[in-house]
N, C-alpha and C positions, 0 to 999 in steps of 0.2 A: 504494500500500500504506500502510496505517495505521500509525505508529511501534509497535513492536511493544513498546516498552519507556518507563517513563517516566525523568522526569529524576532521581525516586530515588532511580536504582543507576546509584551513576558507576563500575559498575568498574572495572579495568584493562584494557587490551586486549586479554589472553588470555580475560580473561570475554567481551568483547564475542563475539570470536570465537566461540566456546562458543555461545553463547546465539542467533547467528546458524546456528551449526551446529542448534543444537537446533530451530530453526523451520524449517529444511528449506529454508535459501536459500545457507548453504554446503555442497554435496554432497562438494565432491571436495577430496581430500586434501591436494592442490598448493596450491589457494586458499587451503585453511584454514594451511595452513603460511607461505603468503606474506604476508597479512593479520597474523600471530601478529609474523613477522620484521618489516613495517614499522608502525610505533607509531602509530596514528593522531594521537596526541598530538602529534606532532615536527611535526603538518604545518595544527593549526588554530594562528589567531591566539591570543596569551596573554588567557589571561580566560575563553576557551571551555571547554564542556563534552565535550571530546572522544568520551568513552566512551558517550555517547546518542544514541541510533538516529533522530537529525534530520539536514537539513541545517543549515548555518551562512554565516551573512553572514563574508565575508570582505575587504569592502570593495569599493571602484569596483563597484558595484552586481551583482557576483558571488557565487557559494555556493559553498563544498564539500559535494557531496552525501552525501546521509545512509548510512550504513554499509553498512545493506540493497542497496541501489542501486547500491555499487563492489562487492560481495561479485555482486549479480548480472552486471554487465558482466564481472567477471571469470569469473562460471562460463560465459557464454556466449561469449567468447571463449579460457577455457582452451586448445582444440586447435589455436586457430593463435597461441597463446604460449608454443607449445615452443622448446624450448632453440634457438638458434640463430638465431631467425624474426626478422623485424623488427616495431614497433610504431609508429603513431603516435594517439600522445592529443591531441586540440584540445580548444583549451579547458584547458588545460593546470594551471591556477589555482595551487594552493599544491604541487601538485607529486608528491602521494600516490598519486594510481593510475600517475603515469607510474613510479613508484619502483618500486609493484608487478609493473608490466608489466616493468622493467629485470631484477628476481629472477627471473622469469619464464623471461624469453627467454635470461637470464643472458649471460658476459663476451663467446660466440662471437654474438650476438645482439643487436640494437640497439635501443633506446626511444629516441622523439623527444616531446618535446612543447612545443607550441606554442601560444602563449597573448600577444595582446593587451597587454596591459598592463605594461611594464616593469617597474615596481614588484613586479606578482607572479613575475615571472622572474627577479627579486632575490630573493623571499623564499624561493621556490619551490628554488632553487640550494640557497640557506642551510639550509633544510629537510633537502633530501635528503644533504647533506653530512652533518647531525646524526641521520642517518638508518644503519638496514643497508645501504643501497644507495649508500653513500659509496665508496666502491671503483672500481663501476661507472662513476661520475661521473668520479672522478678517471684512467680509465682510457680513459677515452671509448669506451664501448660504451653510455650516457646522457649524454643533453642535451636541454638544453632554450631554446628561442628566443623572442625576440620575431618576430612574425609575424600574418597574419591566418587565423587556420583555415581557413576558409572556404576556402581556395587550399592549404589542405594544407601539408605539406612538397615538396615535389617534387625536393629534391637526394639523400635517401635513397630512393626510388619506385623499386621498389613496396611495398607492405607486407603482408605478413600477416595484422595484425588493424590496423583502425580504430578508433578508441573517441572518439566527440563528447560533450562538456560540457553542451553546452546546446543548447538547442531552435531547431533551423531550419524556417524556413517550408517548405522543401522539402531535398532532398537534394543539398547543393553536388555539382556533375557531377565540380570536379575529384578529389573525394574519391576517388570512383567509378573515375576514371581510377586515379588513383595505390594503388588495390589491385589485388593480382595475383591471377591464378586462382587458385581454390582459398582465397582469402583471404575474410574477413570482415567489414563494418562497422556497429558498432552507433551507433545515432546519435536523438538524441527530432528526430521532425519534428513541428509541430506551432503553432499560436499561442496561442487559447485552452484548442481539444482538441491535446492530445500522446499519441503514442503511442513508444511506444521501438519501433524497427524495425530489422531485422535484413534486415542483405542481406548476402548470397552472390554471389560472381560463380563459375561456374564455369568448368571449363578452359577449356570453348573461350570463352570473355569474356561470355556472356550473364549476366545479372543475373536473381536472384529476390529479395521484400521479402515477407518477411513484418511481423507487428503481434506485438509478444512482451508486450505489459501499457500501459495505461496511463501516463502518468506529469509531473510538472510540474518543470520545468526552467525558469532563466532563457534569455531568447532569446540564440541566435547572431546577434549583430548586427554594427555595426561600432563599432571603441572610441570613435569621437565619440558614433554614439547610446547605448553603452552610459556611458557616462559623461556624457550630458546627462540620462539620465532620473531 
């Protein structure tokens, strides 16, 4: 999707919202409410232009993705981010959508995310701390790990909703494993062409993938390659 907005109008992030509502990529209530509660702002690097519809370098050769793009993984995983559900985000980065996913699933409800890079799992902390979802943190119904996505969490399994960061050449199995029926994982596979794909497992464990849009993500790799390239 094309940035729907330029770097002109840095609003605040009740505008961004708004203005994502208004092009018809946040439908539902819940999002637009959770989006409004965590500030985009709390969670890029200082200097950034938080309130424009790009992604952003965040360092060690990762992004947070652009506004559009969290506003859709959350509308497509909305129904298994009800209250109570579990979450986990890879790719975890500065710590935003796991924040979102944590209001979400809210205190009886657990968000994990897991990310690579030490450093962002420091900032990522500090972030959500200075964030609406400081509570959550401190109560530990959210957290967040150093870890290799790729392998999942596997000590909170099974989960609910999935949500990957970035772009795998295919779809890590244990991912797969560690959702439970009825659960959901949105995830870009992809190298050059990406697609964002949506899998379903249903009850009795079988899998279906669909193609929900195109889209260009940094690779899931492993933190030596991502940090040699």
């Amino acid at each position: 999707m094309e940035r729907l907005w330029t770097s002109g109008s840095h609003g605040k992030n009740k505008e961004l919202v708004e203005r994502l509502q208004l092009y018809g990529i946040i439908k539902s209530k819940k999002v637009a409410e959770v989006m409004e509660a965590i500030d985009r702002g709390v969670f890029v690097p200082p200097g950034s232009a938080p309130y424009v519809d790009s992604p952003m370098p965040i360092g060690y050769n990762a992004t947070i993705s652009a506004p559009h793009m969290h506003a859709a993984c959350l509308e497509l995983l909305e129904e298994h981010l009800q209250p109570g559900m579990k979450a986990l985000d890879v790719g975890s980065g500065t710590g935003y959508l796991t924040a979102c996913f944590a209001m979400m699933v809210g205190p009886q409800g657990r968000a994990v995310g897991v990310e690579h890079i030490p450093e962002l799992v420091d900032f990522s902390i500090n972030n959500i701390k200075n964030s609406a979802a400081s509570t959550l943190l401190k109560e530990g119904s959210l957290s967040v790990h150093v870890a290799d996505g790729r392998l999942g969490w596997p000590d909170l399994a099974p989960y609910d909703a999935i949500h990957v960061g970035a772009a795998a050449p295919e779809i890590p199995q244990p991912l797969i494993d560690q959702l439970k029926p009825g659960g959901r994982l949105v995830i870009p596979v992809g190298t050059i062409f990406q697609d964002l794909q949506v899998v379903d497992k249903k009850m009795d464990g079988s899998v279906s993938i669909r193609s929900e849009t195109p889209v260009r993500y940094v690779p899931l790799t492993s933190k030596a390659a991502q940090l040699h390239n």
